[in-house]
C-alpha positions as CSV (number, residue, x, y, z in Angstrom):
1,X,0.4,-8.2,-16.5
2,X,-2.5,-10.2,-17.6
3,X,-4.9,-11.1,-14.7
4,X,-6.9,-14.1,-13.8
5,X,-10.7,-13.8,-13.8
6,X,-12.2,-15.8,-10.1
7,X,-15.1,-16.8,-10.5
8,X,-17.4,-15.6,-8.2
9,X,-14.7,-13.1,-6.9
10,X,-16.8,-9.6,-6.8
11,X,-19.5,-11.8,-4.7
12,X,-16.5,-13.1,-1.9
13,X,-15.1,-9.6,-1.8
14,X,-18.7,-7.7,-0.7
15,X,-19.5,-10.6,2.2
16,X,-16.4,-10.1,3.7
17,X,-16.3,-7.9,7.2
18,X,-13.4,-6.7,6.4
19,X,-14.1,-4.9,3.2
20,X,-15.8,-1.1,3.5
21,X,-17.9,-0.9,0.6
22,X,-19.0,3.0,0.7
23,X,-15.6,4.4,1.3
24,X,-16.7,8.2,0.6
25,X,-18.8,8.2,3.5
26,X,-16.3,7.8,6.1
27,X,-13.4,10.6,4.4
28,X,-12.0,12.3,7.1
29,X,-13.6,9.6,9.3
30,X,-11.9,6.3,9.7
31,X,-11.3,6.3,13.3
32,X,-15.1,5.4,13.6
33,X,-14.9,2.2,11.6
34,X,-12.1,1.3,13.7
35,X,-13.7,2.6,17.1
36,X,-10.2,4.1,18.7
37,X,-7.8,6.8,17.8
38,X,-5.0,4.7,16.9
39,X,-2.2,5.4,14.1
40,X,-3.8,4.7,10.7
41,X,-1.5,3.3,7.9
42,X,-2.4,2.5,4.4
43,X,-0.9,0.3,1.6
44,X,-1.7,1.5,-1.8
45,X,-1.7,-1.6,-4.1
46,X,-2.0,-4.8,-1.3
47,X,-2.0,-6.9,-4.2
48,X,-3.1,-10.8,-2.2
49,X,-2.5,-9.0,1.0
50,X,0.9,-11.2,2.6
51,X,2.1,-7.9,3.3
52,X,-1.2,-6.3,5.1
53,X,-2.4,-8.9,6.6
54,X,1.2,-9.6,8.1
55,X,1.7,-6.3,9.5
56,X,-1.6,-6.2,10.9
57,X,-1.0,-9.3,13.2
58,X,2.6,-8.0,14.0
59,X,1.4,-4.5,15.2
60,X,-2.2,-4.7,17.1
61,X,-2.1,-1.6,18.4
62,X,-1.7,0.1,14.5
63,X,-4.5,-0.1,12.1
64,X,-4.2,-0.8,8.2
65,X,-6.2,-0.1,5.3
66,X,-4.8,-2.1,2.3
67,X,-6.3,-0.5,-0.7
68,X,-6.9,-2.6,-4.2
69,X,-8.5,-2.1,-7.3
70,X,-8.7,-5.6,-8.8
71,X,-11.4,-8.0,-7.7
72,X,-9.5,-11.1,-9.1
73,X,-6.5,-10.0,-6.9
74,X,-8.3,-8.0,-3.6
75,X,-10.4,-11.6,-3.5
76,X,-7.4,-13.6,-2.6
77,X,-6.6,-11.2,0.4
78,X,-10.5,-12.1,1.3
79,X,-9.8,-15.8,1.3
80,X,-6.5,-15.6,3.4
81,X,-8.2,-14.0,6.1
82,X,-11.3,-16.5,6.5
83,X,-11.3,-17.6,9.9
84,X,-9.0,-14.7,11.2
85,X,-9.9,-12.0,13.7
86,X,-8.2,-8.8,13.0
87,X,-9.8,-5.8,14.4
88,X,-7.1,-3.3,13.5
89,X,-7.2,-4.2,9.1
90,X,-9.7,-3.1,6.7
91,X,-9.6,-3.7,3.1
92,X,-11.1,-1.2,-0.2
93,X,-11.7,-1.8,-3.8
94,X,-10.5,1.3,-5.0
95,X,-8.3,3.4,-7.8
96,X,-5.5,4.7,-6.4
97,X,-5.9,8.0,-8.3
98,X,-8.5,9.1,-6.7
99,X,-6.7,8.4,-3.3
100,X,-7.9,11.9,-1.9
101,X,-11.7,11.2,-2.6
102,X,-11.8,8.8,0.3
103,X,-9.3,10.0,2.6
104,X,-8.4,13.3,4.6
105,X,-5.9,14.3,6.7
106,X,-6.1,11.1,8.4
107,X,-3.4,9.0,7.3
108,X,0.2,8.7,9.3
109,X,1.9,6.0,6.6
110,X,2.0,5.0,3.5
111,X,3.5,1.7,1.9
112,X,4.4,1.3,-1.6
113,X,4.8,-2.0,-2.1
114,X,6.1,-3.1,-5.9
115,X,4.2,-0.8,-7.8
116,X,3.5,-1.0,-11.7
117,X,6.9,1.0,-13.0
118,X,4.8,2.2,-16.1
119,X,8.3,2.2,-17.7
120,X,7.6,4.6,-20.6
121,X,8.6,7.6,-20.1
122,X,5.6,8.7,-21.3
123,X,3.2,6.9,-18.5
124,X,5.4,8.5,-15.5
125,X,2.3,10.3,-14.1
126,X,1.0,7.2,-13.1
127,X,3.9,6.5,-11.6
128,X,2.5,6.3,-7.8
129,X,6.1,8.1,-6.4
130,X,5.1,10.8,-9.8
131,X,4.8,14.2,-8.8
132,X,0.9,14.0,-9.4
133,X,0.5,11.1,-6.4
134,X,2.6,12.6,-4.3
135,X,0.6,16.4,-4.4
136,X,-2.7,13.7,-3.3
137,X,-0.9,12.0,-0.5
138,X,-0.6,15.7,0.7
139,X,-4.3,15.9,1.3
140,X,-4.7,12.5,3.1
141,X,-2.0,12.5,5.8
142,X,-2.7,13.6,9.2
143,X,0.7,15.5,9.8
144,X,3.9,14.6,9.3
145,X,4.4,13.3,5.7
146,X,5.5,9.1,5.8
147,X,6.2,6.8,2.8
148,X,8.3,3.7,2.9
149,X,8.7,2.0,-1.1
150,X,9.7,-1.8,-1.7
151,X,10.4,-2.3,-5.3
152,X,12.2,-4.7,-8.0
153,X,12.6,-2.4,-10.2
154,X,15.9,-0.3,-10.1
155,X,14.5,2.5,-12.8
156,X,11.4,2.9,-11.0
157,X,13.5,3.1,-7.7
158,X,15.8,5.5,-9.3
159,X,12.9,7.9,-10.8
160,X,11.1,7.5,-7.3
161,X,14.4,9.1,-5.1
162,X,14.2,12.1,-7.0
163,X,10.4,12.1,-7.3
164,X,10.8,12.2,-3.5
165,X,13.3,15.0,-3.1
166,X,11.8,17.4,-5.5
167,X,8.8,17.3,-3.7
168,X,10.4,18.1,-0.6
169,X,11.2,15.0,1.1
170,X,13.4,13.8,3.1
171,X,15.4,10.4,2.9
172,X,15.7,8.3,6.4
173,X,15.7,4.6,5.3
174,X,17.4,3.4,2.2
175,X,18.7,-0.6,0.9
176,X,19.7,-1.6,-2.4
177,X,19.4,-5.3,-1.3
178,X,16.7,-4.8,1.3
179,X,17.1,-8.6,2.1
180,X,21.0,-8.9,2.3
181,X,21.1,-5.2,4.9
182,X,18.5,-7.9,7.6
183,X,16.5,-4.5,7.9
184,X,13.5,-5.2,9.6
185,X,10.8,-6.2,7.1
186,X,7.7,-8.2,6.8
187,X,7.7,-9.5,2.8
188,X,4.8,-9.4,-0.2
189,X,3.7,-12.7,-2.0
190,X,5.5,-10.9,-5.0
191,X,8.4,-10.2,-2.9
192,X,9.5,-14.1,-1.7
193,X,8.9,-15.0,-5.3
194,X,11.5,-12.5,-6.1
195,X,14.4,-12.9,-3.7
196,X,13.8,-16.9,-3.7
197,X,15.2,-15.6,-7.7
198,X,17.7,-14.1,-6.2
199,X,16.7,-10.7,-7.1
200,X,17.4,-7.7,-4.9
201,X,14.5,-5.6,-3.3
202,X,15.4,-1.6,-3.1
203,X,13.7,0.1,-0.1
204,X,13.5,3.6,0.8
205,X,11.7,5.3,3.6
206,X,11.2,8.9,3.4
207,X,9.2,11.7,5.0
208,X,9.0,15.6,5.3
């Protein structure tokens, strides 16, 4: 997918409060930033941050790191949340594969929210349910293991259940028309484009 330049969007993104621009200096440490000892959960790919920025209003008492590593697309999160106050959400321009760089044992949930499929078989590893994610999520949660996937995409949804499995998890959640089973759910901006298509949206929430 080809992505719009902002202008100006690297500048927005650093003066923002919510963004933590040395993130290596607080691994193992992000109960400081957010000054209590609260549940820490972390979206891997926030894309414009609906889904974020949502949660973080619906559950105070949880804090959220949305990670991003697109300026022209982390900038729109930045925008949405002028004139908001949300203690509890932080926001990082980062790569997701080097995920354990700037986290340890510290994280209780993951969200993986429409992911690139990379649908050549040769690409899987960078799949972010491949084998070789799922080894660094090991290093960054706090205890027991948590991920919960939304997805379009029914071959990266398949490949991810087994991904999961193999590597020891267990399956406790699981839609193949997330919208149409009225599970609880709080939607991406990619999401309502989506199912206003009348597309389904495949969920699964594991752990181990």
């Amino acid at each position: 997918m080809r992505l719009k330049n902002v202008k100006g969007a690297k500048e927005i993104i650093e003066a923002s409060n919510y963004i933590i621009k040395n993130p290596k200096d607080y691994k193992g440490k992000y109960s400081e930033i957010f000054k209590n000892k609260n549940e820490i959960h972390l979206e891997i790919g926030m894309g414009k941050g609906d889904f974020i920025i949502g949660m973080a209003k619906k559950y105070p008492n949880i804090n959220f790191i949305g990670i991003e590593m697109f300026d022209s697309v982390m900038v729109r999160a930045v925008q949405k949340l002028d004139d908001i106050d949300l203690p509890n959400l932080k926001l990082i321009r980062f790569d997701a594969t080097e995920i354990d760089d700037i986290f340890h044992k510290e994280i209780d949930t993951i969200y993986l929210n429409f992911s690139d499929p990379w649908p050549k078989n040769r690409h899987e590893h960078r799949r972010l349910t491949s084998e070789r994610f799922l080894k660094r999520y090991d290093n960054i949660f706090k205890g027991k293991k948590h991920i919960i996937q939304k997805t379009d995409n029914r071959k990266l949804f398949e490949f991810s259940i087994i991904s999961y499995v193999e590597n020891g998890y267990k399956i406790k959640e699981i839609s193949l028309n997330l919208h149409k089973d009225n599970l609880e759910n709080v939607e991406t901006e990619y999401e309502k484009r989506f199912v206003s298509l009348g597309y389904p949206i495949y969920m699964i929430e594991v752990y181990k």
